[in-house]
MITITOR-732563 format. One record per residue (C-alpha): residue in one letter; x, y, z. Coordinates in pm, whole numbers, plus 50000, padded with zeros to 5 digits. Each point is the difference from the previous one (the first is absolute). Layout:
<recs>
REC  code      x      y      z
REC     A      X      Y      Z
...
</recs>
This chain:
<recs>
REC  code      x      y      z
REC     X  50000  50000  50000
REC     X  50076  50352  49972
REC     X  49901  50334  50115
REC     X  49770  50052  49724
REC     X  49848  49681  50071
REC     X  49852  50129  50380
REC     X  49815  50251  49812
REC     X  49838  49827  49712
REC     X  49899  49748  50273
REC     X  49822  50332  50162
REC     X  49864  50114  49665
REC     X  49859  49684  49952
REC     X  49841  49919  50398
REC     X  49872  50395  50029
REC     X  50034  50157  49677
REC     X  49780  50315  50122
REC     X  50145  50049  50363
REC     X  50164  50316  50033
REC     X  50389  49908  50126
REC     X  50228  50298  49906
REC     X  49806  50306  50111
REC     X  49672  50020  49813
REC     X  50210  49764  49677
REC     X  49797  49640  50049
REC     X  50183  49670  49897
REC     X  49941  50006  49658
REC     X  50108  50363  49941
REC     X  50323  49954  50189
REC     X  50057  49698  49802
REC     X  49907  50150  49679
REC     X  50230  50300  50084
REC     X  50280  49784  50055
REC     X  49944  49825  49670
REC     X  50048  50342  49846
REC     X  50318  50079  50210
REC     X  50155  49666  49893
REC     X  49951  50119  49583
REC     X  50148  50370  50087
REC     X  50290  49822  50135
REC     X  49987  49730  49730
REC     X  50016  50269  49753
REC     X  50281  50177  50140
REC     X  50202  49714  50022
REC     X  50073  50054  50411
REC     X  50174  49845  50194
REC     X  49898  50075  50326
REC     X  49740  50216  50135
REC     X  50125  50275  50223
REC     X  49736  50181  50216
REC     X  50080  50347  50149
REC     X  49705  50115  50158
REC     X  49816  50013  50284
REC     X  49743  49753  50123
REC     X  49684  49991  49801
REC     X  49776  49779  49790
REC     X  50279  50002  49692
REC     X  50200  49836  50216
REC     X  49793  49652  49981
REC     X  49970  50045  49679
REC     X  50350  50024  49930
REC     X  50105  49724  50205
REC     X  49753  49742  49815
REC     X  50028  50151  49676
REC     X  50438  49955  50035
REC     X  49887  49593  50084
REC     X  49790  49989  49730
REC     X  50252  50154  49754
REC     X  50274  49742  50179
REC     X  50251  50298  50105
REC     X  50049  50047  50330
REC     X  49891  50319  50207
REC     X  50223  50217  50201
REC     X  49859  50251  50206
REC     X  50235  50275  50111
REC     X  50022  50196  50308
REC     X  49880  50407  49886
REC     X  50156  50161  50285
REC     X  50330  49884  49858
REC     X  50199  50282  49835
REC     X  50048  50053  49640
REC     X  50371  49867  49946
REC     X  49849  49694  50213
REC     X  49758  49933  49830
REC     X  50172  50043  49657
REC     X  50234  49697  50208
REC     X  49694  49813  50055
REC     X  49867  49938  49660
REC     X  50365  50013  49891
REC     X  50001  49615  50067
REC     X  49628  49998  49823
REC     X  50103  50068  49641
REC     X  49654  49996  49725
REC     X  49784  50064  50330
REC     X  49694  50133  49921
REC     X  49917  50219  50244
REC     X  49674  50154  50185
REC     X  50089  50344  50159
REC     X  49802  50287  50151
REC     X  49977  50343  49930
REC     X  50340  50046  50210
REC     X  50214  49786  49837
REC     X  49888  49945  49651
REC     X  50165  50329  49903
REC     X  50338  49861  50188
REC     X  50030  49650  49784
REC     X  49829  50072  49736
REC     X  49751  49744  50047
REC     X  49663  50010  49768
REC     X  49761  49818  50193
REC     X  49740  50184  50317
REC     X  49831  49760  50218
REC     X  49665  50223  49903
REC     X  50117  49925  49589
REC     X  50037  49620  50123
REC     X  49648  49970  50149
REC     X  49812  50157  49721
REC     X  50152  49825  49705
REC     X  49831  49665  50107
REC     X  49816  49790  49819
REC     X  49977  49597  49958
REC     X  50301  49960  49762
REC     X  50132  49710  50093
REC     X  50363  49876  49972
REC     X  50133  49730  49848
REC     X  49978  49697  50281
REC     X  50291  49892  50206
REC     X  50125  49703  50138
REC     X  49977  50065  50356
REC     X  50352  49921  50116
REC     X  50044  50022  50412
REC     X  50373  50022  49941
REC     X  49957  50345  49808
REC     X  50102  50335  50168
REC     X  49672  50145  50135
REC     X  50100  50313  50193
REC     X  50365  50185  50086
REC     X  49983  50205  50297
REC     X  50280  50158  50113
REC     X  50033  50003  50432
REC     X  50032  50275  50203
REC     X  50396  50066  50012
REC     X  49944  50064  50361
REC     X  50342  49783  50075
REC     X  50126  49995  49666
REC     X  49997  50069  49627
REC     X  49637  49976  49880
REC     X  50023  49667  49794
REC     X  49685  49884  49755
REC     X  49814  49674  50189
REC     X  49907  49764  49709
REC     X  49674  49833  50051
REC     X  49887  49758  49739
REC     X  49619  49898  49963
REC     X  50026  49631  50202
REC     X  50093  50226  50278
REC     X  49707  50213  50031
REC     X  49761  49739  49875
REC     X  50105  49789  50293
REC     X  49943  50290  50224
REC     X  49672  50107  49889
REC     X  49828  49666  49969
REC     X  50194  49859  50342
REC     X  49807  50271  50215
REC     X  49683  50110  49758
REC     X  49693  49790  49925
REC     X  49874  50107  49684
REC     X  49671  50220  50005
REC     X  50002  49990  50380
REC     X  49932  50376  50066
REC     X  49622  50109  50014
REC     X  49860  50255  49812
REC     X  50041  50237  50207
REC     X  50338  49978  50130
REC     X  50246  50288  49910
REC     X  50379  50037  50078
REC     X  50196  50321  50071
REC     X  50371  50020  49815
REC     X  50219  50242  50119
REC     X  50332  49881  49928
REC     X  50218  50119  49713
REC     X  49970  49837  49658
REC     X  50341  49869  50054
REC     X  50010  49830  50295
REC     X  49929  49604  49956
REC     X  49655  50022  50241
REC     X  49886  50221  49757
REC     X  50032  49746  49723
REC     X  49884  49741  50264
REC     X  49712  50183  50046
REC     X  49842  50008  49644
REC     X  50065  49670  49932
REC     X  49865  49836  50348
REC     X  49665  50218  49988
REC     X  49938  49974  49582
REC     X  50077  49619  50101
REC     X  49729  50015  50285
REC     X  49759  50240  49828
REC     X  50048  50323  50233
REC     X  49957  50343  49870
REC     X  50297  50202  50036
REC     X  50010  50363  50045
REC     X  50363  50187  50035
REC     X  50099  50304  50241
REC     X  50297  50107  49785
REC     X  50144  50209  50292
REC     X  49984  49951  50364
REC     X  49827  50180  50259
REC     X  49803  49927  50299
REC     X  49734  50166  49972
REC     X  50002  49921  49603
REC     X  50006  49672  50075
REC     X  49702  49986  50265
REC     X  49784  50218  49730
REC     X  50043  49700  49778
REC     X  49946  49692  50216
REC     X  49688  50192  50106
REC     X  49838  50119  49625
REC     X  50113  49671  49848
REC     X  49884  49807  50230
REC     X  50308  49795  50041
REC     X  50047  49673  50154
REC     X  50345  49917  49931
REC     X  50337  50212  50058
REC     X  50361  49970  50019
REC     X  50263  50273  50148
REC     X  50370  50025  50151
REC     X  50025  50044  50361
REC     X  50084  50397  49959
REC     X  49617  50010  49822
REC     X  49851  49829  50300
REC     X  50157  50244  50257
REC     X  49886  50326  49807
REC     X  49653  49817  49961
REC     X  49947  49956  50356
REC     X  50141  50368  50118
REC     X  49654  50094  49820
REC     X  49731  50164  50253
REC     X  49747  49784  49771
REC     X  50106  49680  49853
REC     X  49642  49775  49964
REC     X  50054  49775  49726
REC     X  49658  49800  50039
REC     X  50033  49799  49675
REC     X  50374  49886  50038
REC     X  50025  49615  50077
REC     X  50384  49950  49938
REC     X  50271  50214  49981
REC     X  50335  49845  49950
REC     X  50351  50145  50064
REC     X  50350  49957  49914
REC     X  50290  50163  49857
REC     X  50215  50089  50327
REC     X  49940  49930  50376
REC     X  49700  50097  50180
REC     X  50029  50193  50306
REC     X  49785  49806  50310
REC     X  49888  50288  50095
REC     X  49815  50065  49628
REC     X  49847  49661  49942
REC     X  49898  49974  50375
REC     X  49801  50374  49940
REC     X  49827  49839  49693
REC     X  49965  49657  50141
REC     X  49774  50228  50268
REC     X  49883  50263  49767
REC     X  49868  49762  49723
REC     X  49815  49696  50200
REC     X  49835  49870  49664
REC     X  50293  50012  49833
REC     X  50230  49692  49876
REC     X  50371  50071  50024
REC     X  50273  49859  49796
REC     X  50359  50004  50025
REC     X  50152  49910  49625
REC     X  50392  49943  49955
REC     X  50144  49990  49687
REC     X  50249  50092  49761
REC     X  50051  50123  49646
REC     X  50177  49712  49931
REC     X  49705  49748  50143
REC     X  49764  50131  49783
REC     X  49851  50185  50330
REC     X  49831  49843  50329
REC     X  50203  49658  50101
REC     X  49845  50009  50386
REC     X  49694  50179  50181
REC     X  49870  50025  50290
REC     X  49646  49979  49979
REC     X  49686  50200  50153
REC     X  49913  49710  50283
REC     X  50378  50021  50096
REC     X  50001  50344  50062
REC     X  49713  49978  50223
REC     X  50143  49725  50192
REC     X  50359  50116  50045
REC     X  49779  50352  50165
REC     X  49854  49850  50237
REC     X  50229  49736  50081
REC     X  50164  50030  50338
REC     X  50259  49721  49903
REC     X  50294  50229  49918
REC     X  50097  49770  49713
REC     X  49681  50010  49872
REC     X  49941  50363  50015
REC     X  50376  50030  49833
REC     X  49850  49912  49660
REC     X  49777  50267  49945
REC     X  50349  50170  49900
REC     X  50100  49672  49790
REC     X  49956  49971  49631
REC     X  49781  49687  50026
REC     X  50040  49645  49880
REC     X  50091  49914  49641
REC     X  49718  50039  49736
REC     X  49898  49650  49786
REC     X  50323  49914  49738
REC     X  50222  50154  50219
REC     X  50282  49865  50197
REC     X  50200  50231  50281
REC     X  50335  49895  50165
REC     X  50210  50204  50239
REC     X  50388  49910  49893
REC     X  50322  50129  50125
REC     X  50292  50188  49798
REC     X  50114  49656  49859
REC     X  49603  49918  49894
REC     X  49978  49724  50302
REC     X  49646  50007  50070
REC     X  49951  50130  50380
REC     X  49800  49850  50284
REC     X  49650  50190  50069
REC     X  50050  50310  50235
REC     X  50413  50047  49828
REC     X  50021  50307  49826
REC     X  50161  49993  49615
REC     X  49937  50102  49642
REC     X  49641  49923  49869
REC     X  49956  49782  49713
REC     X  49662  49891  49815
REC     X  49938  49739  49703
REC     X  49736  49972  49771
REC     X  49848  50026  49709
REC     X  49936  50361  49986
REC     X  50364  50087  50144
REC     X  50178  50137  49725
REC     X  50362  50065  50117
REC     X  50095  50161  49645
REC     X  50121  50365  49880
REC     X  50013  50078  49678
REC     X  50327  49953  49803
REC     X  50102  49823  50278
REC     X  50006  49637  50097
REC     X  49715  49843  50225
REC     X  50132  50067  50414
REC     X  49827  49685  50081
REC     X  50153  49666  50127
REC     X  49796  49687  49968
REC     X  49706  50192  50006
REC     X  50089  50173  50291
REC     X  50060  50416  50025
REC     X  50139  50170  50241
REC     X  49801  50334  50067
REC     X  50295  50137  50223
REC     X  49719  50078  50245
REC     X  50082  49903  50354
REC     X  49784  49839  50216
REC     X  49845  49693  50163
REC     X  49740  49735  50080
REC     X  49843  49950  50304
REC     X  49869  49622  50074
REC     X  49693  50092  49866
REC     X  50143  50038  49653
REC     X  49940  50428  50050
REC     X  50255  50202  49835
REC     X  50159  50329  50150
REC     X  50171  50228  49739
REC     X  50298  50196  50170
REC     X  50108  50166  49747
REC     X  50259  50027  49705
REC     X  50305  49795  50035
REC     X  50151  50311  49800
REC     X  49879  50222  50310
REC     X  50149  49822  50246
REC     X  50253  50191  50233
REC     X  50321  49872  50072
REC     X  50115  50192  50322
REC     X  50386  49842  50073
REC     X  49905  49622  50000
REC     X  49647  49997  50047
REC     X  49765  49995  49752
REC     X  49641  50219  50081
REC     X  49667  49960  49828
REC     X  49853  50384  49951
REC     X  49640  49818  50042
REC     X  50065  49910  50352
REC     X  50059  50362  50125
REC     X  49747  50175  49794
REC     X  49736  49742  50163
REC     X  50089  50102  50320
REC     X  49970  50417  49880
REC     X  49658  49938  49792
REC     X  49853  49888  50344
REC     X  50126  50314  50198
REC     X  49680  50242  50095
REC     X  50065  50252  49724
REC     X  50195  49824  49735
REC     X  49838  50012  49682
REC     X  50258  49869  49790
REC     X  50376  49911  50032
REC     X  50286  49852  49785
REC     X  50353  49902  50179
REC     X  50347  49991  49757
REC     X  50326  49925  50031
REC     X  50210  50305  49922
REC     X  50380  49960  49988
REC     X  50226  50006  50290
REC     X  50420  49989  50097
REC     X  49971  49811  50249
REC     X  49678  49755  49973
REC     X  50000  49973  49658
REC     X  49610  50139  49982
REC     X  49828  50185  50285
REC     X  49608  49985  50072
REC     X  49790  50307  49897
REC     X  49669  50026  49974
REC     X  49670  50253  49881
REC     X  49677  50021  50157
REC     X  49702  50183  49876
REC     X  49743  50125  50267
REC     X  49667  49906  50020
REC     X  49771  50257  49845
REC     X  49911  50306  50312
REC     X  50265  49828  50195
REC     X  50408  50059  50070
REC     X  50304  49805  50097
REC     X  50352  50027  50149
REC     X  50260  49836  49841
REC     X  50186  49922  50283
REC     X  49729  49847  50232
REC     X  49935  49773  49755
REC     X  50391  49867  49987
REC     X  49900  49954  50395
REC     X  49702  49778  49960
REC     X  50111  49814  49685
REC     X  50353  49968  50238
REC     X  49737  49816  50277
REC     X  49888  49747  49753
REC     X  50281  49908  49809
REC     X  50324  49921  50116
REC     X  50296  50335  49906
REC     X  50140  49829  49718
REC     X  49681  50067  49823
REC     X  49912  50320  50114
REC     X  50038  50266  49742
REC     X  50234  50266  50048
REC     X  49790  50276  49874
REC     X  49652  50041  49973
REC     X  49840  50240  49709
REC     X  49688  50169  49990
REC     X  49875  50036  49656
REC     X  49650  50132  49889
REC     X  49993  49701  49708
REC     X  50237  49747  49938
REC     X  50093  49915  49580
REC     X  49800  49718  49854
REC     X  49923  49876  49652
REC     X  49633  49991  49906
REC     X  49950  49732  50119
REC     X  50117  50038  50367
REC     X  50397  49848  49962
REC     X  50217  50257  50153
REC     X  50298  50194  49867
REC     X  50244  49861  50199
REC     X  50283  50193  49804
REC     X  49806  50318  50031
REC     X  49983  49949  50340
REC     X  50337  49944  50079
REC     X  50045  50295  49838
REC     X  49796  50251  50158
REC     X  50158  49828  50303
REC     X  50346  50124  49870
REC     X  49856  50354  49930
REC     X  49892  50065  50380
REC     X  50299  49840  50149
</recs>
């Protein structure tokens, strides 16, 4: 099967339910078709989109299947000689700009031109092939250079048909997309709900109060934001959302303060805790709504310690916890995270797969508990290394994010004669509230043991993220330097 596949299936179960704002299966299908003979015809090799979020941007990602080219969305906030990098690697892309940045690379094609030259051309039929290049998305650069992720159709087939039973949505379920068009839960998200038969509506740019507007005039029943989202959403004097049954969340760590405010705030409401990468074709664990509930009103502290896990592997989806050598570790041991299965790419493009006997190695630390729960702590990259001992970030910004006050907080490793790397760290204040710097190095002192306590303590009105809620670390460190 391929992508194109998933939504002929829809075309053909509920031709006239509306999926893609008010486009129904058929007409997102039929657009597609069209895509697939504009890129036919000009011979593409790719489809680049540059654009924000939007209706075009389903129809692009079918319509590149359908055409068998695979579709790279770019980050827009990156600058022009970036960019111009970027699509560097993509030579015969055709590409789908905005107003913005059409004039910049000289592209021809609007998202508004794409939508209104449908009709029901059709293409000529292709083999579906699941080893085929699907979509190239290229991560963060966060830790490193940004480098294209290379996921072929088997991949995301496997992912959407693992987790998705086909027409399972009622009519009158909607889901809210928020995230940028090219970020892999955004892909993830058109496929599982034009799989499932959900309407999807877009909020191109984030806001609270935006985003509340929405859930409540759409009638939405479905959502997914970062953790960042979730605290701005519940600093809101009003924040009903009376039709919202599940709202998932991923992306970065979530605060216990936030989720334990919306675990209160919305009773009706079904939490769940997706992890995932790019290069696993998104969610490989969750933590579902009925685990949530339990871990928050367990009084069994291991119990109550998963409503901060990631959740148990999804179906298709192994999980092992291994050691620098890749010796799997005993449950409760700390070490690298790996996952196996069939939706686990492993693969950048122009470069060989990173996968050994199935098996990739996220370079996420963390572990398993007995009960098979996994705790993310972190990026191996991020890890501090202060003279022989080696310091996981996650475990000291835990211990700020539950401080009265603390709305957010990152901790680096900034470089040092004599330790190697010292421990800094930034706090943001809660909003209407204030905080001291150094009586927070006192109580974080009283709960960890010196070694781990940082040496300074910033206060920061906003800490640098990505869209999607990963933060700057460089940019932080930075800053740091700056008010040294």
């Amino acid at each position: 099967m391929d992508l194109m596949m998933l939504l002929d299936m829809a075309a053909a179960g509920f031709p006239d339910r509306p999926l893609i704002g008010t486009l129904t299966a058929r007409e997102l299908r039929d657009a597609a078709r069209t895509g697939a003979c504009l890129i036919a015809e000009a011979e593409a090799t790719c489809v680049g989109y540059l654009a924000v979020n939007g209706p075009a941007f389903s129809v692009a990602l079918f319509a590149a299947a359908a055409a068998g080219v695979p579709f790279v969305p770019v980050n827009y906030r990156l600058g022009a000689d970036q960019l111009s990098s970027v699509l560097a690697h993509h030579p015969g892309a055709f590409v789908i700009a905005d107003d913005r940045h059409t004039p910049l690379l000289g592209a021809r094609h609007s998202p508004r031109s794409w939508l209104a030259s449908t009709t029901s051309r059709t293409p000529t039929p292709l083999e579906p092939v699941a080893r085929d290049p699907a979509v190239v998305i290229y991560t963060s650069g966060t830790t490193s250079t940004p480098k294209g992720v290379l996921l072929r159709h088997g991949n995301l087939v496997s992912y959407v048909i693992g987790g998705v039973e086909f027409g399972s949505a009622q009519p009158d379920e909607t889901s809210l997309m928020c995230v940028p068009p090219y970020h892999i839960a955004a892909v993830s998200h058109v496929l599982t709900n034009v799989y499932a038969g959900r309407r999807l509506v877009v909020l191109d740019t984030f806001s609270a109060e935006r985003w509340l507007e929405l859930v409540r005039t759409e009638r939405v029943t479905h959502a997914m934001v970062v953790p960042t989202m979730l605290a701005r959403l519940m600093e809101e004097p009003e924040h009903d959302v009376p039709t919202l049954r599940t709202l998932a969340y991923g992306g970065a760590a979530m605060p216990p303060r936030v989720i334990e405010q919306a675990l209160r705030a919305w009773p009706h409401v079904g939490f769940v805790n997706a992890y995932g990468l790019t290069e696993t074709s998104s969610t490989v664990s969750v933590l579902g709504p009925g685990e949530h509930r339990e871990a928050a009103a367990s009084r069994d502290p291991e119990v109550r310690a998963r409503l901060h896990s990631a959740g148990r592997p999804i179906p298709g989806v192994e999980i092992e916890i291994r050691d620098e050598d890749g010796v799997p570790l005993p449950s409760g041991t700390p070490g690298r995270v790996w996952v196996r299965g069939a939706q686990v790419s492993g693969e950048y493009a122009g470069f060989a797969s990173e996968k050994s006997g199935g098996w990739f190695d996220t370079r996420d630390l963390g572990r398993l508990d007995r009960e098979g729960f996994l705790f993310v702590m972190g990026r191996q990259d991020d890890t501090i290394i202060r003279g022989a001992e080696n310091i996981a970030p996650a475990e000291i910004e835990d211990v700020l994010l539950r401080q009265p006050g603390v709305a957010d907080a990152v901790v680096v490793g900034v470089p040092d004669e004599e330790w190697g790397q010292r421990i800094e760290a930034v706090v943001v204040p809660a909003r209407g509230t204030s905080l001291d710097g150094e009586e927070l190095r006192t109580e974080v002192r009283r709960l960890l043991r010196g070694s781990r306590t940082p040496d300074r303590i910033a206060v920061w009105t906003e800490i640098p993220r990505t869209a999607t809620g990963k933060v700057l670390r460089q940019d932080v460190r930075t800053g740091l330097g700056r008010t040294s």
